[in-house]
C-alpha positions as CSV (number, residue, x, y, z in Angstrom):
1,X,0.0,0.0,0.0
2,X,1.2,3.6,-0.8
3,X,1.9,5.4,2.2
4,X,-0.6,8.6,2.3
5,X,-0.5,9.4,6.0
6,X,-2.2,13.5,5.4
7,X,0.0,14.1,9.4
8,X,3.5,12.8,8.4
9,X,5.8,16.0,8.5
10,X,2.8,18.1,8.6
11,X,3.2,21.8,9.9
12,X,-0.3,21.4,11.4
13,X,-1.0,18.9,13.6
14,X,-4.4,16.9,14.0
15,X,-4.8,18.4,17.5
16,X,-4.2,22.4,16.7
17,X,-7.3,21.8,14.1
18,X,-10.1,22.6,16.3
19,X,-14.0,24.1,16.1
20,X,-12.8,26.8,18.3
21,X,-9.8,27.7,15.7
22,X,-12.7,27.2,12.6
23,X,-9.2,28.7,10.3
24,X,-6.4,26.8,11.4
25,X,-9.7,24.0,10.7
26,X,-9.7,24.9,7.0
27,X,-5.6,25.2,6.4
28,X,-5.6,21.7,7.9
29,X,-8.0,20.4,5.7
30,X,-6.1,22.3,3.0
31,X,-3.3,20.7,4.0
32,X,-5.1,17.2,3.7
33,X,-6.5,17.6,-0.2
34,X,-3.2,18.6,-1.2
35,X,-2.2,15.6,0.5
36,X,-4.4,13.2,-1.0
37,X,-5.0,15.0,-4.2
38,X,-0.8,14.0,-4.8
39,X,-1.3,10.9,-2.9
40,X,-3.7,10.0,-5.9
41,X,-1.4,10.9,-8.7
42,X,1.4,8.6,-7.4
43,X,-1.3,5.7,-7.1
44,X,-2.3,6.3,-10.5
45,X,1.5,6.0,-11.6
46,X,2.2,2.7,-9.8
47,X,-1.6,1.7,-11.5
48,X,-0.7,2.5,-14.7
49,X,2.7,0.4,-14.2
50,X,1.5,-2.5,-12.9
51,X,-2.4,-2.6,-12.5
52,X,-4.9,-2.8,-9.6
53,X,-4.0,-4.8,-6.6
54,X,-5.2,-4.9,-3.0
55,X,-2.9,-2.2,-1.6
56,X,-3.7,-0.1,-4.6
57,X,-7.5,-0.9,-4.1
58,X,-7.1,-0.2,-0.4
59,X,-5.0,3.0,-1.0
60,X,-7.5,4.4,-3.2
61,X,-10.5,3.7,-1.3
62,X,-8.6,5.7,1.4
63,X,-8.4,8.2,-1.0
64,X,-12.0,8.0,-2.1
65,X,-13.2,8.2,1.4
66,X,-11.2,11.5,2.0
67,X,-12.8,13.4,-1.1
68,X,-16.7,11.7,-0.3
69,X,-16.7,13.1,2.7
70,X,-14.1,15.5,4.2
71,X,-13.5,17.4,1.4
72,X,-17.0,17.4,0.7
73,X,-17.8,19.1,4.0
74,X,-15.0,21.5,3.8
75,X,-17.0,23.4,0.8
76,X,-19.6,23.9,2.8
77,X,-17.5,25.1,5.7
78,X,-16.3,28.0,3.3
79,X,-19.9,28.6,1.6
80,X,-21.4,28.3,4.3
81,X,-19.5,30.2,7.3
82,X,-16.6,32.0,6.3
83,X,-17.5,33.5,3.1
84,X,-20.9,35.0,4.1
85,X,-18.5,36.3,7.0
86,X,-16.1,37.6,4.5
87,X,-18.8,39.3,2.3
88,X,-20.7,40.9,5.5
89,X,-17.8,42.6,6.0
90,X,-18.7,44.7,3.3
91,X,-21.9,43.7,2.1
92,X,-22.4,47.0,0.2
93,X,-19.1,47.0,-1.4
94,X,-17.9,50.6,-0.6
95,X,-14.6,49.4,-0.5
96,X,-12.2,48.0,-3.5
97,X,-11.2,45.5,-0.7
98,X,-14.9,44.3,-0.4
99,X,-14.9,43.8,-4.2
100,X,-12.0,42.3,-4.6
101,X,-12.9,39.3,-1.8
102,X,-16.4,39.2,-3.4
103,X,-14.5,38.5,-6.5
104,X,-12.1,35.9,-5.4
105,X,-15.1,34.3,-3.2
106,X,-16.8,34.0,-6.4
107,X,-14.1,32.3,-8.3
108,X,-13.8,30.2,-5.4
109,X,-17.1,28.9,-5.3
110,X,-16.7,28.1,-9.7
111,X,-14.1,26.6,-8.9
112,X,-15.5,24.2,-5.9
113,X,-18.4,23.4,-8.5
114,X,-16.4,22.6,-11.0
115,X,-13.8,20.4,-8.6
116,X,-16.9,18.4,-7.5
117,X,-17.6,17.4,-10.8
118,X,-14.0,16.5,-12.0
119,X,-13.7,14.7,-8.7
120,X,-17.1,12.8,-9.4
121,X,-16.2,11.6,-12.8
122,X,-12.7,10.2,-11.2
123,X,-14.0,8.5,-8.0
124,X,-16.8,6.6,-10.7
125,X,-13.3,5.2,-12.2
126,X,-11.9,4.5,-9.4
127,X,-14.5,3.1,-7.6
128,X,-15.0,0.9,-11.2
129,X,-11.0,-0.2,-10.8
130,X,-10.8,1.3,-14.0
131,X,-8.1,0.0,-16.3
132,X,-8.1,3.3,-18.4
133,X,-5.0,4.3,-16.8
134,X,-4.5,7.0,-19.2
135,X,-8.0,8.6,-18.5
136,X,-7.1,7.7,-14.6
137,X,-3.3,9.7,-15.4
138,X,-5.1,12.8,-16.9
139,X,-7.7,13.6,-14.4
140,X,-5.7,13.1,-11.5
141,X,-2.8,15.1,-12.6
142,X,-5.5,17.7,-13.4
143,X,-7.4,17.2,-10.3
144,X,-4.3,17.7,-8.2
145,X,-2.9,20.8,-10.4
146,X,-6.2,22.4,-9.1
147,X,-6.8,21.4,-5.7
148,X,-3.0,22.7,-4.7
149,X,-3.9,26.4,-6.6
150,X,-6.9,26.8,-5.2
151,X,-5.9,25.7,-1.4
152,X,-3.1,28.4,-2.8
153,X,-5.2,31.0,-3.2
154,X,-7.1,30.4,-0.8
155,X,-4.4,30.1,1.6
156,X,-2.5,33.0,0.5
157,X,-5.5,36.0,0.1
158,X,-8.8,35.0,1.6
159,X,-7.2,33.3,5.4
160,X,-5.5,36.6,5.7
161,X,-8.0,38.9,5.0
162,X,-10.1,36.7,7.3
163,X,-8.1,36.4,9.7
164,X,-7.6,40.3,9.7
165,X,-10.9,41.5,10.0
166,X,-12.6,39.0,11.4
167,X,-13.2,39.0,15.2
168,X,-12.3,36.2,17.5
169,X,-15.9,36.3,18.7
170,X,-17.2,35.8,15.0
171,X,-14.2,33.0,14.7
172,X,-15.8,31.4,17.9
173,X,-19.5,31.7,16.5
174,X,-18.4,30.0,13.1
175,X,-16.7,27.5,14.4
176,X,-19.7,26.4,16.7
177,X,-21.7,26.7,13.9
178,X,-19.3,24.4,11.5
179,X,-19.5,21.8,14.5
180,X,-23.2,22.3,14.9
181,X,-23.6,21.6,11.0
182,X,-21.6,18.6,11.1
183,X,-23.5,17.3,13.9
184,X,-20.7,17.7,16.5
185,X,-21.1,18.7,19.9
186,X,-18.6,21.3,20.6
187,X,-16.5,20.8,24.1
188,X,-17.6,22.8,26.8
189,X,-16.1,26.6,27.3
């Protein structure tokens, strides 16, 4: 089995990831599709070498899981919570700032629609065991090209402004409300 431990070396640890830290929440889960999304491209290569075997089967259903579910609720952590937070900053855009966010939130949110649909037509191959490895090679390598610039962009322009302007009391509110979503009770204050 390929080794695609998202912690190994990783400059944020599992525990630093909290509800009450709802951003250091979405950099780790950053950190974990730009993880996976590589961990995918070098199953693909060892697939397209020497076919599908139980530790490649296993590997990718780890994978699979990831995207199906974690990655799935992260989108909704941004649409949801901090991009409404972003835009009520501003919500009349009197300010180029305002526009530009609105702007890059907007991309964002293309760009989340049109990841979800790359990523479905690749987990129906994968969950098939496809043995179009050359279909498998392409969307992977695209997949991953655009999971690590958007976390990048992400990352580098709409955290920081976030982090900026945002108050810790609106951080605290949004990442009760994240839990809430999720269906996790926060721990007591």
């Amino acid at each position: 089995m390929i080794q695609i431990n998202p912690f190994k070396g990783s400059a944020t640890p599992p525990e630093r990831a909290t509800f009450e830290q709802p951003l250091e929440l979405l950099l780790s889960c950053h950190e974990k599709i730009v993880h996976f999304s590589s961990a995918l491209c070098n199953i693909v290569t060892a697939l397209k070498k020497e076919g599908w075997n139980e530790n490649y089967a296993a590997s990718v259903d780890q994978v699979r899981h990831y995207f199906n579910v974690a990655s799935a609720e992260h989108h909704l952590d941004e649409e949801g919570h901090l991009f409404p937070a972003i835009i009520a900053l501003d919500p009349e855009l009197k300010t180029s700032h305002g526009m530009e966010m609105l702007t890059i939130i907007n991309d964002m949110i293309k760009e989340h629609v049109e990841s979800d649909a790359l990523w479905e037509a690749l987990d129906e191959m994968l969950a098939e065991r496809s043995e179009d490895f050359a279909t498998l090679e392409t969307l992977s390598s695209q997949f991953k090209a655009d999971m690590h610039e958007h976390a990048r962009i992400e990352n580098e322009q709409i955290f920081p402004y976030a982090k900026k302007h945002i108050s810790k009391d609106d951080f605290k509110k949004m990442g009760l409300a994240i839990a809430k979503r999720r269906g996790i009770k926060p721990p007591a204050p």
